[in-house]
C-alpha positions as a LaTeX table, in Angstrom:
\begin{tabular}{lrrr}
\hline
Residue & $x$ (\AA) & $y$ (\AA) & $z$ (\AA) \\
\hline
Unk1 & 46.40 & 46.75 & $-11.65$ \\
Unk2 & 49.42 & 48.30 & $-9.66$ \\
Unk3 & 50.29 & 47.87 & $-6.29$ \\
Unk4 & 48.35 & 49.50 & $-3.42$ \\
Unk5 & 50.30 & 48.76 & $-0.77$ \\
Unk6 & 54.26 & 49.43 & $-0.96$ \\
Unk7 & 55.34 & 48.54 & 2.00 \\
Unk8 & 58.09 & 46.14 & 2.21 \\
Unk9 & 58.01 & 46.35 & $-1.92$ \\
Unk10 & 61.00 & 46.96 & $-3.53$ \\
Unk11 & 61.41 & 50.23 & $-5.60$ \\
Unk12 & 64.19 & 50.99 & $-8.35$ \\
Unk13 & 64.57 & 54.84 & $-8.60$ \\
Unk14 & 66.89 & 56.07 & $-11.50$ \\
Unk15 & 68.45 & 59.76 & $-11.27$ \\
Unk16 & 67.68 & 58.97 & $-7.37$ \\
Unk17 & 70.39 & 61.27 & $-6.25$ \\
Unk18 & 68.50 & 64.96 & $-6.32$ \\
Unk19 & 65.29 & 66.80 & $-7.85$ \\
Unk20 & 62.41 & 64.43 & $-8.77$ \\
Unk21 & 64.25 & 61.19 & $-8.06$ \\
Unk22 & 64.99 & 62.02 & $-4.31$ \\
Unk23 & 61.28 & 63.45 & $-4.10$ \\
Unk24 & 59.86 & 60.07 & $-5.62$ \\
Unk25 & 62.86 & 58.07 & $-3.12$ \\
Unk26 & 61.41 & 60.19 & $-0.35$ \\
Unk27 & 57.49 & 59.37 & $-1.26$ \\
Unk28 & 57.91 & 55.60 & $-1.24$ \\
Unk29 & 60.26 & 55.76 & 2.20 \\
Unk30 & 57.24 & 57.51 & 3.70 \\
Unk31 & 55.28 & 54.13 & 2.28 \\
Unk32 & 57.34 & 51.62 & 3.82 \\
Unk33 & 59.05 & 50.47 & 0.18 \\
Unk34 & 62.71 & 49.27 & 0.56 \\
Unk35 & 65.04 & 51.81 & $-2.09$ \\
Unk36 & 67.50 & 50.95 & $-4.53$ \\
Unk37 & 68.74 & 54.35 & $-5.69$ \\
Unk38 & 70.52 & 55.15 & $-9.07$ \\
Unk39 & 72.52 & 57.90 & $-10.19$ \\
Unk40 & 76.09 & 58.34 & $-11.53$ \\
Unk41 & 77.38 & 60.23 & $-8.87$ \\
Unk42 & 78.25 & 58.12 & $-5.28$ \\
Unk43 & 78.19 & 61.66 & $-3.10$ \\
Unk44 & 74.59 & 62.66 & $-4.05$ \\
Unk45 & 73.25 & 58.94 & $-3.45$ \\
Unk46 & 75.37 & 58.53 & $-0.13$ \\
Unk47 & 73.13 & 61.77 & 1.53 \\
Unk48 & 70.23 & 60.69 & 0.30 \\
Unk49 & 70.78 & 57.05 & 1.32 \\
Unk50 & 72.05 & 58.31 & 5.08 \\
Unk51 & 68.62 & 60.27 & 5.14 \\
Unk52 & 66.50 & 57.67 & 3.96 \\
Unk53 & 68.06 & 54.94 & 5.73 \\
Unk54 & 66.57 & 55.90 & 9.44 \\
Unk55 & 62.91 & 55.17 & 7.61 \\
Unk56 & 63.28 & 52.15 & 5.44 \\
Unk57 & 66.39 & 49.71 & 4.01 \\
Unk58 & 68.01 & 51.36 & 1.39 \\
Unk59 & 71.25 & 50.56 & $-1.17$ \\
Unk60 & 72.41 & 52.78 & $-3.36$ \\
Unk61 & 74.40 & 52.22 & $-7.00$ \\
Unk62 & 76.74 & 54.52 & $-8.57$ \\
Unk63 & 76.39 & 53.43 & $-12.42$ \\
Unk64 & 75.39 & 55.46 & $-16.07$ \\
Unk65 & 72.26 & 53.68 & $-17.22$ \\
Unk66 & 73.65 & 54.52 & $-20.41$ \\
Unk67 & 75.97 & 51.19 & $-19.59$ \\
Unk68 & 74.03 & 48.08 & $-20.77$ \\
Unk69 & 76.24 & 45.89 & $-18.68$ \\
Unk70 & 75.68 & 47.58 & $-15.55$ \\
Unk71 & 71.70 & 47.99 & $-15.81$ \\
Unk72 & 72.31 & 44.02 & $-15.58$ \\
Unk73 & 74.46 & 43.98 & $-12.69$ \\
Unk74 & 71.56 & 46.17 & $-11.28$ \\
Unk75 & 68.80 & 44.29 & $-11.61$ \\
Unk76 & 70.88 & 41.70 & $-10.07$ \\
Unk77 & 72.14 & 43.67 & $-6.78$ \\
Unk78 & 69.07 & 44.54 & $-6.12$ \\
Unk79 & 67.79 & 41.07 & $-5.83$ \\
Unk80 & 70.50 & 39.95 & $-4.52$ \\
Unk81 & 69.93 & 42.99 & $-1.74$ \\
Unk82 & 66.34 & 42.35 & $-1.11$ \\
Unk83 & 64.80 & 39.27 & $-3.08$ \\
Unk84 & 63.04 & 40.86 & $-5.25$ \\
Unk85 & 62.03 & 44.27 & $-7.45$ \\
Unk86 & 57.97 & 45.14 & $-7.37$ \\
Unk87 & 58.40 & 49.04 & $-8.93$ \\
Unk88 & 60.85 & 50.49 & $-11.34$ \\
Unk89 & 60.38 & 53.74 & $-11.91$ \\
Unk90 & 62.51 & 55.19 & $-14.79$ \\
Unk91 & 63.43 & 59.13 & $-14.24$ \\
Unk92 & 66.91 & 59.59 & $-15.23$ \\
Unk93 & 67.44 & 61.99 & $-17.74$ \\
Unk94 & 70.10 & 63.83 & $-19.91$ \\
Unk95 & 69.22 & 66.78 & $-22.10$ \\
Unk96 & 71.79 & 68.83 & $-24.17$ \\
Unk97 & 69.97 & 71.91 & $-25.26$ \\
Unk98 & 70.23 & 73.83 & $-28.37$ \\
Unk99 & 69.43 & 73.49 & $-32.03$ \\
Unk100 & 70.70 & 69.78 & $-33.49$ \\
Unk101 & 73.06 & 71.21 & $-35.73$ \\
Unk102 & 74.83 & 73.07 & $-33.07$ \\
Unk103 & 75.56 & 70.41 & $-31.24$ \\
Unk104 & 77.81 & 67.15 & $-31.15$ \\
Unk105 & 76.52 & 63.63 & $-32.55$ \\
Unk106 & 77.51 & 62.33 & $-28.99$ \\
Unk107 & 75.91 & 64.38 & $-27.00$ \\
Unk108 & 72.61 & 63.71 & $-29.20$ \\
Unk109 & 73.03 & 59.73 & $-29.20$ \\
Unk110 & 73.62 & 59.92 & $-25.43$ \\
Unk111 & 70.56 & 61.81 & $-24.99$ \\
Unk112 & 68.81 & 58.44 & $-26.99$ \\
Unk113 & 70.93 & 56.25 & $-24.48$ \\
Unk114 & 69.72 & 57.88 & $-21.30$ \\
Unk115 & 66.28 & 59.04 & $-22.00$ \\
Unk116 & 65.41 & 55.75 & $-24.24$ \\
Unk117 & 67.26 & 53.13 & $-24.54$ \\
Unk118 & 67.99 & 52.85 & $-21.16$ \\
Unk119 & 64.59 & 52.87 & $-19.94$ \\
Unk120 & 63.92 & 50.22 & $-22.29$ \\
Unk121 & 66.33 & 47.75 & $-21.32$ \\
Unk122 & 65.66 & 48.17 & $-17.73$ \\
Unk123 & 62.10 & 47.70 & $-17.88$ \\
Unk124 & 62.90 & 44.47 & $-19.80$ \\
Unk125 & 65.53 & 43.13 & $-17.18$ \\
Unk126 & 62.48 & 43.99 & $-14.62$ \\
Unk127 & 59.75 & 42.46 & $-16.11$ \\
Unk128 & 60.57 & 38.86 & $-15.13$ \\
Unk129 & 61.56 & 39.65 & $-11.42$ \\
Unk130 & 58.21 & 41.61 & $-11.43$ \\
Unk131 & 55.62 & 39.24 & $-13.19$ \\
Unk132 & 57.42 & 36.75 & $-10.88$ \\
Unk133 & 55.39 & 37.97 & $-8.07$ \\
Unk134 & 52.27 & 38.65 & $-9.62$ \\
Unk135 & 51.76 & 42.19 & $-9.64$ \\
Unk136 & 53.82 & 45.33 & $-9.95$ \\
Unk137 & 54.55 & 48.74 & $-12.11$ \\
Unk138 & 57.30 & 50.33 & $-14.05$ \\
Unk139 & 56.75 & 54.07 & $-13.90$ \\
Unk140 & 58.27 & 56.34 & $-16.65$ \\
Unk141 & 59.04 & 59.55 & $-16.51$ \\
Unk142 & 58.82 & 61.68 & $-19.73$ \\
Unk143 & 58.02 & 65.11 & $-20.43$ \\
Unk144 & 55.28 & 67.30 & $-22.00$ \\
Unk145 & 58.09 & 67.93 & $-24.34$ \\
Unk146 & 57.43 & 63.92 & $-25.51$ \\
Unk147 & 53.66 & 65.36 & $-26.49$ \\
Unk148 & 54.34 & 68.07 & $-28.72$ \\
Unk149 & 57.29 & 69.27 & $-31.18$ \\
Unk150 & 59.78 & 71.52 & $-29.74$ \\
Unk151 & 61.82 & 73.64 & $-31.50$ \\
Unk152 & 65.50 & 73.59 & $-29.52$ \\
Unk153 & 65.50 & 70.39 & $-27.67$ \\
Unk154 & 64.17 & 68.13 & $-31.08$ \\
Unk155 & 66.42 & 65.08 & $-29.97$ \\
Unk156 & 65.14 & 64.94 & $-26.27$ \\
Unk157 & 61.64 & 65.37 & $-27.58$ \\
Unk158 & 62.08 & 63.01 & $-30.06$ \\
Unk159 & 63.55 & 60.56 & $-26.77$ \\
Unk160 & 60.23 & 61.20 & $-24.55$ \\
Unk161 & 58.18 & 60.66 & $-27.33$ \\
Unk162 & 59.48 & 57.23 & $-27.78$ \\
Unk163 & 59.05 & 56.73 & $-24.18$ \\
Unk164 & 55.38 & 57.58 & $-24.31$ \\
Unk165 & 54.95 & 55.23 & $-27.19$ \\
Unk166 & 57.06 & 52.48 & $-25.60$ \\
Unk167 & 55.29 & 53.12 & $-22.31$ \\
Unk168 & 51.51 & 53.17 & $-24.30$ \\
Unk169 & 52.81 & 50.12 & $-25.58$ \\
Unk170 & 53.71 & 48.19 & $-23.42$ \\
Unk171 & 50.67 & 48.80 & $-20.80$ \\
Unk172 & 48.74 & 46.90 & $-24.30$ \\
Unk173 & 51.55 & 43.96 & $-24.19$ \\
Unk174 & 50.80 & 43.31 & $-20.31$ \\
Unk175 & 47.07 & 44.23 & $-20.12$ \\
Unk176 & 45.81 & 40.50 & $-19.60$ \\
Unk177 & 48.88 & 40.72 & $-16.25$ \\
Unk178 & 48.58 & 42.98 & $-12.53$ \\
Unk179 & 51.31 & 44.78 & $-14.14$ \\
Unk180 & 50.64 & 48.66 & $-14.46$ \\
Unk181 & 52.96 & 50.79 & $-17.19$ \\
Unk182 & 52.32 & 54.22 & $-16.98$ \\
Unk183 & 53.96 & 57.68 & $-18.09$ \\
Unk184 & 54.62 & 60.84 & $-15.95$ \\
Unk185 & 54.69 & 63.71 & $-18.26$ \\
Unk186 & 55.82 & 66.90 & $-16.58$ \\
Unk187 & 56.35 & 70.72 & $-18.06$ \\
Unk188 & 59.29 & 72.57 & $-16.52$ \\
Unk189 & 60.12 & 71.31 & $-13.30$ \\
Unk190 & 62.07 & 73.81 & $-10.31$ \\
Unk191 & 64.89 & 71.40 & $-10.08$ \\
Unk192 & 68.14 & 72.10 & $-10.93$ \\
Unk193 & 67.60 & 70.27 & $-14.66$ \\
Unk194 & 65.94 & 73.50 & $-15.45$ \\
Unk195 & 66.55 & 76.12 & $-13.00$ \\
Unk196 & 70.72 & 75.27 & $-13.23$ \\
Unk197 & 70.34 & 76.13 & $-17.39$ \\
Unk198 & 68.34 & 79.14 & $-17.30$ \\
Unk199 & 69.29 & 80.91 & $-19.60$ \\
Unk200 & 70.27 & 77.40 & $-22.30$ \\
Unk201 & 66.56 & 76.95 & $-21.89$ \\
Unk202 & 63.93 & 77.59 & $-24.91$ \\
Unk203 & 61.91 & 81.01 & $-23.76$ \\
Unk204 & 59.00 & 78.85 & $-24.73$ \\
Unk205 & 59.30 & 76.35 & $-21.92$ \\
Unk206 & 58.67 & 78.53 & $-19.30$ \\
Unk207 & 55.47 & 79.69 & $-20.89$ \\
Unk208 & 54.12 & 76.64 & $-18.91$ \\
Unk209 & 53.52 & 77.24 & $-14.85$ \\
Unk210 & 56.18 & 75.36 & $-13.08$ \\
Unk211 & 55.94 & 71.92 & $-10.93$ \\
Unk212 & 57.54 & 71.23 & $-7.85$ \\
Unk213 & 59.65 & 67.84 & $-7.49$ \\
Unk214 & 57.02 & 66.81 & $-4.96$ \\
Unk215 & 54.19 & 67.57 & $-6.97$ \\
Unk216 & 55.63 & 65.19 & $-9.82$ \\
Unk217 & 56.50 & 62.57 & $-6.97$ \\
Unk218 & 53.12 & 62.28 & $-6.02$ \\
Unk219 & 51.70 & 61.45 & $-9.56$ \\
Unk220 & 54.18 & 58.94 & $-9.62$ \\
Unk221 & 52.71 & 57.20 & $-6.92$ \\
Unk222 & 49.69 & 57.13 & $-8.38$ \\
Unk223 & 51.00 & 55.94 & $-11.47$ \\
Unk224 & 53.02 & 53.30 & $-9.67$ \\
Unk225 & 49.54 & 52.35 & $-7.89$ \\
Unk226 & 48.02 & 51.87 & $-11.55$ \\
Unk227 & 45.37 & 54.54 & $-11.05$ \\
Unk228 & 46.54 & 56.54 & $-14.63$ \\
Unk229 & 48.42 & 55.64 & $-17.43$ \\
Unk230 & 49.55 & 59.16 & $-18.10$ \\
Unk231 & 49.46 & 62.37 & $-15.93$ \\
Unk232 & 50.40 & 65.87 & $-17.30$ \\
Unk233 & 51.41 & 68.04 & $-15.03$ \\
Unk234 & 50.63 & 70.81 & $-15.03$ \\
Unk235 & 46.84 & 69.53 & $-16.28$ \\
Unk236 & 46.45 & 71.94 & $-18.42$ \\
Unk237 & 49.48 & 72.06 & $-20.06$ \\
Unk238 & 48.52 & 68.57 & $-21.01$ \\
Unk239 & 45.51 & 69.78 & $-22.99$ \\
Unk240 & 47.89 & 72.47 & $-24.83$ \\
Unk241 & 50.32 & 69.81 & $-25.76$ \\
Unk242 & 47.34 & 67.82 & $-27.13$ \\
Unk243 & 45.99 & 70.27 & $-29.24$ \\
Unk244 & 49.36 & 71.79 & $-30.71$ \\
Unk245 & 50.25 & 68.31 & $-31.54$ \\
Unk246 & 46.93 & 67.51 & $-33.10$ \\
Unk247 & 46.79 & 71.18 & $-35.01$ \\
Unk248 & 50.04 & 72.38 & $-36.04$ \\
Unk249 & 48.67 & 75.29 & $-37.75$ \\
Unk250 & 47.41 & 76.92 & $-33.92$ \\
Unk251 & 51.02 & 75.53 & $-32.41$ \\
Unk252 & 52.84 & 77.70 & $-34.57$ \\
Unk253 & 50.44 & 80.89 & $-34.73$ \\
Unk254 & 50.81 & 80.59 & $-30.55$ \\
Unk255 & 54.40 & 80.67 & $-30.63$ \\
Unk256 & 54.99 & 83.66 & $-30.66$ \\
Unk257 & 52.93 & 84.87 & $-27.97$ \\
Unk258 & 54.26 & 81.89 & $-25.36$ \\
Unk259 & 57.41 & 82.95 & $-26.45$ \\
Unk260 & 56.81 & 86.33 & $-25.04$ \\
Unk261 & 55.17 & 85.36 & $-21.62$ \\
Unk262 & 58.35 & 82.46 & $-21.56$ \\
Unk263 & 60.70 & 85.43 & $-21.85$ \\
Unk264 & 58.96 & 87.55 & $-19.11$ \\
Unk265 & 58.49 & 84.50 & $-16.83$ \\
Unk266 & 62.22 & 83.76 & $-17.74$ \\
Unk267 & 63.34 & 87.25 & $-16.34$ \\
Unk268 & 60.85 & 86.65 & $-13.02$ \\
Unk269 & 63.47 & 83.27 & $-12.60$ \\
Unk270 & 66.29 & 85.02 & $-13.30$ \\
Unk271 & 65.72 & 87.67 & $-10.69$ \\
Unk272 & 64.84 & 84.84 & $-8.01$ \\
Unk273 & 68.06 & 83.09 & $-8.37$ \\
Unk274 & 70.03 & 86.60 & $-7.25$ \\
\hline
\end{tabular}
């Protein structure tokens, strides 16, 4: 399943503009793939796009996939741009970070637009277009946060781990097809999603080493080729998140001790960004 070969495929990249989404737009422009790039803001797409556009054909949206109407007008630009969509690969995100209780019912439901819903109804819209052609992938992008509780960001994990099930189950829905669903699930990320919020970030997080945005590029490639249906990155983080979920008993007697190393690892980050 997947698709091998990208060239002249076209690829929908959400939160396109910067960090993992311009890594992943700057993978599949290095493959041949013609871009249609996502985000909310029109300046971050328009450098991108002007950098991308000397390698492969590339449009750009301004839009909040949080908008059902305009992940419709998407889907239909996009064909109406190229003739058809082979890859979507779902990485926006929003995350408002802090205990639920602190913050506003908004700010939580958008966080269940953007990471969820969103992804949802855009890999819907998709499908069609892409079984059309015989083949294809929607990539999503979740988080190791999706694989294990965490304390201080409960509403986005509670978002990525409806994406993993969605994504889990909807690889079983279109198993008998040449259509590959897989799940990206990265730890902290040095991207300004993270590195931007130091110090609103859990301690805990950066207990786990940190990815680069190419690093989580790449294993969406090979996602988007149907090679895995989920990659953790880092590996062994994966493992962790596996057996914390699985024994809740070790998660929380470990706390405490990640906490520590995520506080001293905090301070190494903090120091950097002087």
């Amino acid at each position: 399943m997947g698709i091998h070969n990208f060239n002249g495929k076209t690829v929908i990249i959400t939160g396109a503009s910067t960090g993992v989404g311009a890594a992943t737009a700057r993978a599949f422009a290095q493959l041949g793939a013609h871009l249609v790039l996502v985000a909310r803001g029109q300046a971050g797409l328009d450098k991108i796009t002007a950098e991308l556009s000397a390698i492969t054909p590339v449009i750009n949206v301004a839009m909040d996939i949080a908008d059902a109407k305009a992940n419709e007008l998407l889907v239909q630009t996009a064909i109406e741009a190229f003739g058809r969509i082979d890859v979507l690969i779902n990485n926006a995100g929003f995350h408002q970070r802090g205990d639920v209780e602190k913050n506003q019912a908004n700010e939580l439901a958008k966080m269940v637009d953007v990471n969820l819903r969103a992804p949802i109804q855009l890999s819907r819209l998709v499908l069609p277009h892409v079984r059309a052609l015989g083949a294809g992938a929607i990539v999503n992008v979740g988080s190791l946060a999706g694989r294990t509780p965490l304390q201080g960001a409960a509403t986005y994990a509670a978002t990525k781990a409806g994406l993993r099930a969605f994504t889990y189950s909807l690889a079983d829905e279109l198993m008998a097809s040449e259509i590959s669903v897989a799940l990206v699930s990265p730890g902290p990320i040095d991207t300004g999603f993270i590195m931007s919020e130091l110090e609103q970030v859990e301690d805990i997080v950066f207990s786990q080493p940190m990815s680069s945005a190419e690093q989580v590029a790449e294993a969406i490639i090979c996602c988007a080729r149907g090679e895995q249906i989920e990659i953790s990155l880092p590996r062994v983080s994966g493992w962790l998140t596996t057996l914390s979920y699985l024994f809740p008993r070790l998660r929380r007697a470990l706390r405490p001790a990640l906490y520590r190393k995520g506080r001293k690892m905090k301070a190494q980050y903090r120091q950097r960004q002087k």
